[in-house]
N, C-alpha and C positions, 0 to 999 in steps of 0.2 A: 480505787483500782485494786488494792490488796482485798479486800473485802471481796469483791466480782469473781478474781480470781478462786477464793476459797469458796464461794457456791458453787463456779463450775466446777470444781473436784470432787466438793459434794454430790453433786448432781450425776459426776462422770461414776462415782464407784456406786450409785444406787442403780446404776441404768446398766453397768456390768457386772452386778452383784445379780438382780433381776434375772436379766440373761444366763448366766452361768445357774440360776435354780431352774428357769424354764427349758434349757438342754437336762439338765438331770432329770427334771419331771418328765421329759418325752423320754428319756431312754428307759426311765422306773415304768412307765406307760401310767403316770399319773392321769387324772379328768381334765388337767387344766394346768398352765403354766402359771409361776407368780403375775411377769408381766400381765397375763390376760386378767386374772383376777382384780389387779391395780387398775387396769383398764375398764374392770365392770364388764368384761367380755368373756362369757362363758359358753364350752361347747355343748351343739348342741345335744338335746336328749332324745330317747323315743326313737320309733324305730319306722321306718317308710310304711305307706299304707299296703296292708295285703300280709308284714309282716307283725311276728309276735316280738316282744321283747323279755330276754332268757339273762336274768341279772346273776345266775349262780356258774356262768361258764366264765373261764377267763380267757379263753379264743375268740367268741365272738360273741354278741350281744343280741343279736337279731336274728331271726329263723322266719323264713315263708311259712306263712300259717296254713296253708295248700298245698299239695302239688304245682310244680307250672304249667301254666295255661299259655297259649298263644294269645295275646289281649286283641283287641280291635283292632288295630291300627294293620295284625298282619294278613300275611295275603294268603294263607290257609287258615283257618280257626278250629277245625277238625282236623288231627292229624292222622292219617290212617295208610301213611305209605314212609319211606324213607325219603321219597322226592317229595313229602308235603314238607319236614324238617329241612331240607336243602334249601328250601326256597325260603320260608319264612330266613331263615340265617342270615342270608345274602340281601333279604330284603332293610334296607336301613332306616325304615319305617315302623318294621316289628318292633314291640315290646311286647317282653313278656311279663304277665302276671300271676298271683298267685289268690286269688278270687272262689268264693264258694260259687258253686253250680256251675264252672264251668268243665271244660271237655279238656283232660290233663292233659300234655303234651308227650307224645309215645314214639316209639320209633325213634331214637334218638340215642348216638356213641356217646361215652366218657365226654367224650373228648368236645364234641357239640353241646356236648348238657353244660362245660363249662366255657365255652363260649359267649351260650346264650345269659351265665348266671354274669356272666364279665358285661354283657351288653349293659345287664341291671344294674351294676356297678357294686355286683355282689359274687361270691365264689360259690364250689362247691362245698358239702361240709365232709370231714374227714369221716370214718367210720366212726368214731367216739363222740364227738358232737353230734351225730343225729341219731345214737345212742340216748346217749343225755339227755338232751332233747325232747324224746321219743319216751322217757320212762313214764310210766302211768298206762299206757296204753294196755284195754283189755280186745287180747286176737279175739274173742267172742262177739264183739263190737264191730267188727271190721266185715268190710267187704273180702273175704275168702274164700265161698262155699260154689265157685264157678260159675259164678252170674253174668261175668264180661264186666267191662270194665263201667265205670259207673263218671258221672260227674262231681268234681269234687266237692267235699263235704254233705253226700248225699247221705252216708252212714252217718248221723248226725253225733252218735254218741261212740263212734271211733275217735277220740281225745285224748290226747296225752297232758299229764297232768302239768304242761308250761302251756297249753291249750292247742295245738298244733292237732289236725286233721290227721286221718289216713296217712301212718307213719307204717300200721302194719295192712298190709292186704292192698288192693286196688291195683297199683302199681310195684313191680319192684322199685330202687328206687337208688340211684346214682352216687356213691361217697367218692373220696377223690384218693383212698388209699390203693396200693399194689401187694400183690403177691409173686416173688419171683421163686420162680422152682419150690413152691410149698414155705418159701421162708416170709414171714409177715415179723418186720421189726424186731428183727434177730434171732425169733422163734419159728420151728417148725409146728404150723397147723395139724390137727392132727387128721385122722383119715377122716372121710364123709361118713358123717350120721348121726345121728339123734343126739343133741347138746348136753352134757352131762352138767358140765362148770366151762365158768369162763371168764374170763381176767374183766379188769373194772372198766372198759370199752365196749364191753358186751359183747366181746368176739371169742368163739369158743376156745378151750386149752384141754377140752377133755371131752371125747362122744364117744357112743354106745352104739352096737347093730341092732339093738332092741330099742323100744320107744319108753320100756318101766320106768326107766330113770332117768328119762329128759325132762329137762325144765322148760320144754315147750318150746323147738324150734329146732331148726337141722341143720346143720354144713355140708356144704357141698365145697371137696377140695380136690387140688391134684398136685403131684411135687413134680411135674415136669412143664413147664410152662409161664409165661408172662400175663398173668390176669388181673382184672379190676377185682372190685365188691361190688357187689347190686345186695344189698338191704329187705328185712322185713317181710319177702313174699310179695304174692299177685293174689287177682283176685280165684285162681283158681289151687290155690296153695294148699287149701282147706287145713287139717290139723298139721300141716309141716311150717306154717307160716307163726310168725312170731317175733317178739321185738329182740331176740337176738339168731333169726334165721339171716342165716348168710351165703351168697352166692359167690365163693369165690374162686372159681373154676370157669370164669368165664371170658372170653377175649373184652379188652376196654374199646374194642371196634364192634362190640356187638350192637344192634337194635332191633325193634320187636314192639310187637302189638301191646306187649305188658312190663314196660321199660321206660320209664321217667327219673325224675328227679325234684329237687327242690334246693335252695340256695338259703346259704346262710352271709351275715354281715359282720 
């Protein structure tokens, strides 16, 4: 009997020794809890199909290697209206994917672009994560010189060196941050124009009305107003398009023929 007793005690303080490291592991945002590892139960790795997997961010680990596309399942597959995006939404059938050669998903608000990223069971990504993301990319490469919009992954060698598609050109492209009256995360933006520098987000802190000394990309700001970011440029952006071109003068209710997004995890 005394013997029984001292295993169960044994047993009670490994079983809440366990649990008090697997609470601390989830709040450090460790890989895995002790418990799980005692259990031979580890999570899982890799990233859903369609996505890339990005090991040097510590937001998120997974990026749509695409634009989004409408997948099969939905009841528009070309989007070429605002009521083509209404409908897919609503449809609970739609999935959306992120697939080479298909037809990006356009015409679509902030605010639906993270609906659809939520249906995937994925969000939008902040301006700095599809930054990051994004670094590598040569605008030379991209679809920017007014072609219309193209199918994704048709610029084959538009890559960013985590391997992700058309980050610059094709489509603007949806992040989930704000601009309120010109102020972006406690700084004010400075006026529209040709990107001089810019803080380690890629989002500018210093432009020019001349193009001598931009490092390839332009702002577009206002300090009076409520706006999103739209990313990177379109296909008709030509030399103002660029992995740190930024739209942030625009309403988060906008959509438009050259207006997508893409999802991170």
């Amino acid at each position: 009997m005394k013997l029984g007793r001292i295993t169960l005690i044994v047993l009670a303080t490994v079983v809440l020794t366990t649990l008090g490291v697997g609470a601390a592991d989830t709040w450090r945002g460790a890989s895995g809890s002790l418990l799980a590892q005692l259990m031979g139960v580890q999570p899982a790795t890799g990233c859903p199909v369609g996505m890339t997997t990005f090991t040097t961010a510590q937001t998120f680990s997974c990026i749509d290697t695409y634009e989004v596309s409408p997948g099969e399942t939905c009841t528009v597959r070309d989007i070429t209206s605002a009521d083509g995006t209404a409908q897919d939404i609503t449809d609970p059938d739609c999935k959306p994917v992120s697939l080479s050669g298909m037809m990006p998903w356009r015409f679509v608000t902030r605010a639906q672009a993270m609906t659809v990223c939520a249906k995937a069971g994925k969000r939008l990504p902040t301006a700095r994560e599809w930054y990051e993301a994004g670094l590598g990319t040569e605008t030379a490469n991209c679809n920017v010189h007014g072609g219309g919009v193209v199918s994704t992954g048709k610029y084959q060698t538009c890559v960013a060196a985590s391997g992700i598609h058309d980050v610059v050109g094709n489509l603007w492209e949806w992040v989930s941050d704000d601009v309120i009256n010109g102020q972006y995360q406690g700084r004010t933006l400075p006026p529209s124009g040709y990107i001089v520098q810019t803080d380690n987000g890629g989002v500018a802190t210093v432009t020019s009305q001349t193009s001598a000394s931009s490092t390839g990309g332009y702002l577009w700001s206002d300090v009076g107003g409520s706006f999103g970011f739209l990313r990177g440029g379109f296909y008709g952006s030509e030399s103002d398009a660029g992995l740190v071109t930024l739209q942030a003068a625009t309403s988060p209710n906008f959509s438009g023929v050259a207006v997508g997004f893409r999802c991170v995890q």
